[in-house]
C-alpha positions, 0 to 999 in steps of 0.5 A: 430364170424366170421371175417368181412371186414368192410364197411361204406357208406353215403347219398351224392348222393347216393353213400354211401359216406357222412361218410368219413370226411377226403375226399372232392369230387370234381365234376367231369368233363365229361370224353370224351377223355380217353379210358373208356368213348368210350360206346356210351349213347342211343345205345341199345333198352331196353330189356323187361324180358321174362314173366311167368305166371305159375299155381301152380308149377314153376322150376325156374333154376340159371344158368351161361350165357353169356350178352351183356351190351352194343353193344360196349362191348364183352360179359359178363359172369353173374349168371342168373334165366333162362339165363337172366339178370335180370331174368324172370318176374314171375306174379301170381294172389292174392291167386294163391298158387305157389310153385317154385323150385329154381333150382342151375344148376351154373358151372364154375369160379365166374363170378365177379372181386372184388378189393378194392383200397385206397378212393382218390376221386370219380374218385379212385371208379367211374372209370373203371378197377382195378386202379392197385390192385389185386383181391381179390381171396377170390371173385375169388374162390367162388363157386356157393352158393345160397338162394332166397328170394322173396322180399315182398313176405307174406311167412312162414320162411321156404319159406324166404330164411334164409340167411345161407340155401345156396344151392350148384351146383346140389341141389334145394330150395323148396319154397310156396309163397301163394301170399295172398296179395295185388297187388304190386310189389315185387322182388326176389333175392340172399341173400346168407349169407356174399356174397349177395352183390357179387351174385347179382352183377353176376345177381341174380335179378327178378322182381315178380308181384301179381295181384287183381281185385281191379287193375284189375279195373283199366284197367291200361296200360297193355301188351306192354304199362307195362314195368319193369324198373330194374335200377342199376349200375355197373363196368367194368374191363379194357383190358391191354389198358384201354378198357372196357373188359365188365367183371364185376368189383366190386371196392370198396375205403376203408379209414383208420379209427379208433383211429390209423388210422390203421382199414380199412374201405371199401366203398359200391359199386358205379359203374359209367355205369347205367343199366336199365334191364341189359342194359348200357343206353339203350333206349325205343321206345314208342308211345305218350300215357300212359305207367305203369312201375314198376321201381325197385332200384336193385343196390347194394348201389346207391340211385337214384332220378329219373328226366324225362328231355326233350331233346330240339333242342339245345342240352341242356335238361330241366326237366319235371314237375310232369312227373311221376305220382306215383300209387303204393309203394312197397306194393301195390297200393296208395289212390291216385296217386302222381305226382313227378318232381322227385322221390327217390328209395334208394336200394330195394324200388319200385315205380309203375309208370305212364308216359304220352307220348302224350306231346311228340309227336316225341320228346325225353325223357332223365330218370336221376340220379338227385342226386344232389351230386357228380355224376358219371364221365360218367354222370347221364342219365340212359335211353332214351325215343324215342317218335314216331310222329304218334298220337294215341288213347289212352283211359287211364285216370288216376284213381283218387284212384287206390286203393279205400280200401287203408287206411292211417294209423295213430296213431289212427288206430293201436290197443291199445295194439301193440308193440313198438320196438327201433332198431338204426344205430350207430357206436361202437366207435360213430365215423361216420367213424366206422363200421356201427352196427344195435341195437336192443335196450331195455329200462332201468331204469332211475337210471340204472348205465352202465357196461363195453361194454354198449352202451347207447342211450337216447332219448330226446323229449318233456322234458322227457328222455327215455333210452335204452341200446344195447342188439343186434348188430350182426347177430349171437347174438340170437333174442331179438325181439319175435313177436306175429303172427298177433300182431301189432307192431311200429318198431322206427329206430333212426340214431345216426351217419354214413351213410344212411341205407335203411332198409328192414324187412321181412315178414312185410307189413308197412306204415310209421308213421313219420320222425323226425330229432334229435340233436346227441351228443357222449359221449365216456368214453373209460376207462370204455368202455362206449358210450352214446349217446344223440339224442335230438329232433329237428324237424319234417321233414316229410314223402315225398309224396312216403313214404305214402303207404305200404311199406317194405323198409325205408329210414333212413337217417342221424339223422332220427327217422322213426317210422313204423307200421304194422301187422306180419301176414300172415306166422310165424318162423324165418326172418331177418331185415337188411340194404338194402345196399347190402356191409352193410348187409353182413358185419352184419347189419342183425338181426334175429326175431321170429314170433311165437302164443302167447301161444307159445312165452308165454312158450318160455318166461316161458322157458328162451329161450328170454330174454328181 
């Protein structure tokens, strides 16, 4: 088993913090004297992603390049696909197989600086430059080692981008994506194993758009007026004087942890500049119409809640209600659109959104980070909208079912004879500051007596008890989870205790069936070696209006039970799961599944490969 630096994280704002009891967090003044707050918001237009649309062939090279984040800044070395950061915006039609070589032409240093330094606050992480500590030069000599993974994308395993198939300098990833889903947007990125957190913070992000003719029909806001939205935040480190010197940092705050105090237990990353398509707080100007944009969450940790606020004569600005109307989820497009005041997108998920400008004819709009917790000492604006005064015509009107075939699923409408799955989230030990695990758990016997190493959970609902024991933590255990192709299935994620864990499975096309919250209790008999946990159920908390869609990344917040459901078609082999905070997936939340025929897994049974 290889050795793992540990990472916890947590829901407070977003940030992965709530997990560190020990701490308190101020909220921080706004910072406007010292050095690090010289980058003026609002600076930069928004740069749009260069488009391709290919036909059934596409080379797609990584390659090193040199960025400007911020006209204020000097250039940036990152890892990019095809020179810019994020990466080309690659649209293809439903059923357009396309088959793409991921092509590693990265030379040179590892373009990133990563440092971990002692958690005293938010501002020992929300700050730029080192704060003192050394690199950590196990980052600094990595060498260009990659894998590609087209997130959302229905593929076979061989065409996933399995995390330990890295490509070195010089060698190519074949990969088919038959694209034989619906209209979505989807994301592609880097996953190499143990170092995905780093290789996407160097750049290694796009966006990936399929396309039907149920949208089609829309005649949605297209062209110039459809605009990806790539958010996510970053670090910089600083020259001798403070200043940023617009290199990347990747700083991290670890606590000390365990029963001795003794066990270092490193945050994920929170960044205190907020990027939208690898610009720091740029702006966009727009006409006074409607506008589609596909907002991405492609931070490494950051959940953000979007909030559209007006920027009124005064200076002071004030929100806009139901200002985003929401028309798609990660998997394609809604029944019906949804308005937000505010709108959450933890790591990986997606949001297909509509903003109607004409109320602000030569107005100015402000996107923030309305998190709600602790916020970043340079504050929550992620972007700004300049509206221009000129009326126009403008068409558009909003469909009242942007996709006339969607079905709402419910417990009615899956097959009697699907699987049903329990994974939970939990520490080893049962202590929230631990390191965070992902258990796939299998149901015992009622009179079943613990051995040394169990880890027990026993759910609680209704009167009856269900208990289960942990057979899986680890990536490098084998799979427990055999899964008939085409077969449906419920997937249960139960938080026991710890940090928030977004959580994304492959392959998979979902809707969310519910979400409950359970009363957690630990017992921990460490004579025997023996954690139990007792999750009891407390009450329904409900699914919010943007989880109601296909999906393929959930949110699983503190003492959740969200329970997915869908079909594993569409490609078949080996895939991952794992939690979408980037830290947490490298330090081992990931788990391997099988997709396999039946009459297959029926003699992979009858052979021992799998053991339940």
């Amino acid at each position: 088993m290889p050795s793992r630096r540990q990472f916890i994280a947590g829901s407070a704002a977003g940030l992965g913090l709530a997990a560190v009891p020990a701490v308190t967090y101020p909220v921080l003044a706004r910072r406007t004297a010292s050095g690090f707050t010289d980058l003026t918001k609002f600076a930069d237009p928004l740069p749009i992603p260069p488009v391709l649309q290919p036909d059934s062939t596409l080379t797609i090279r990584q390659r090193a390049a040199k960025v400007r984040l911020h006209s204020q800044l000097p250039l940036t070395p990152v890892w990019t696909y095809e020179g810019s950061f994020p990466g080309p915006v690659i649209d293809v039609r439903r059923g357009q197989r396309l088959r793409v070589t991921w092509l590693n032409r990265i030379e040179g240093a590892f373009p990133l600086t990563a440092v971990t330094v002692p958690f005293t606050g938010l501002d020992s992480i929300l700050s730029p430059g080192r704060g003192g500590a050394q690199p950590l030069a196990e980052v600094s000599t990595l060498p260009a080692w990659v894998v590609t993974h087209l997130h959302g994308g229905v593929t076979g395993g061989d065409n996933d981008g399995w995390p330990e198939n890295g490509i070195p300098f010089g060698a190519g990833q074949l990969a088919e994506y038959p694209n034989d889903q619906r209209a979505a947007t989807l994301w592609y990125h880097d996953h190499a194993m143990d170092i995905t957190a780093y290789n996407v913070m160097t750049g290694l992000v796009g966006m990936y758009l399929v396309r039907d003719a149920e949208e089609d029909a829309l005649s949605l806001p297209s062209g110039p007026l459809e605009i990806p939205l790539v958010l996510c935040d970053r670090n910089l480190d600083t020259d001798d004087a403070g200043k940023p010197n617009g290199r990347l940092l990747h700083k991290v705050g670890y606590v000390n942890a365990g029963p001795h105090g003794d066990q270092q237990v490193n945050l994920p990353f929170a960044g205190p500049y907020n990027l939208v398509n690898g610009v720091i707080w740029p702006y966009l100007t727009v006409t006074p119409r409607w506008y589609r944009f596909r907002v991405l969450n492609a931070a490494n940790a950051r959940t953000y809640t979007l909030e559209l606020q007006q920027e009124n004569a005064d200076g002071t600005t004030s929100p806009v209600p139901g200002a985003l109307v929401q028309i798609g989820t990660e998997q394609g497009l809604l029944g019906a659109p949804v308005r937000h005041d505010r709108l959450t997108l933890a790591p990986a998920e997606r949001a297909d959104l509509l903003v109607d400008f004409s109320a602000f004819r030569g107005g100015r709009l402000r996107l923030i980070d309305a998190g709600g917790g602790p916020t970043a000492p340079l504050g929550p604006e992620i972007m700004q909208f300049r509206v221009g005064g000129t009326s126009v015509t403008d068409s558009f009107s909003l469909p009242a079912k942007p996709s006339p075939s969607f079905v709402r699923l419910d417990a009615t409408k899956i097959p009697a004879d699907h699987v049903i799955r329990y994974v939970a989230v939990a520490t080893d030990d049962g202590t929230a500051s631990g390191h965070p695990e992902l258990w796939e758990l299998a149901q015992t016997a009622d009179d079943y007596t613990p051995v040394p190493g169990d880890r027990i959970v026993q759910i609680v609902k209704n009167g009856t008890t269900a208990t289960f024991r942990r057979v899986a933590s680890s990536f490098e255990e084998g799979p427990t989870f055999f899964v008939e192709l085409d077969g449906w299935e419920v997937w249960n994620f139960i938080h026991l205790v710890g940090p928030n864990h977004p959580s994304h499975i492959h392959l998979l096309s979902f809707q969310a069936l519910g979400r409950d919250t359970y009363t957690v209790t630990v017992r921990n008999d460490t004579a025997g070696d023996v954690v139990t946990y007792v999750a009891t159920f407390d009450r329904t908390k409900g699914l919010g209006p943007d989880e109601q869609g296909w999906k393929d990344t959930i949110r699983i917040d503190e003492h959740d039970l969200v329970s997915v459901a869908g079909q594993f078609s569409g490609g078949s082999g080996r895939y991952v799961y794992h939690c979408h905070i980037l830290e947490h997936e490298d330090e081992g939340m990931m788990r391997p599944f099988v997709v396999a025929p039946k009459q297959v897994l029926a003699l992979m049974e009858h052979g021992g490969h799998h053991h339940h």
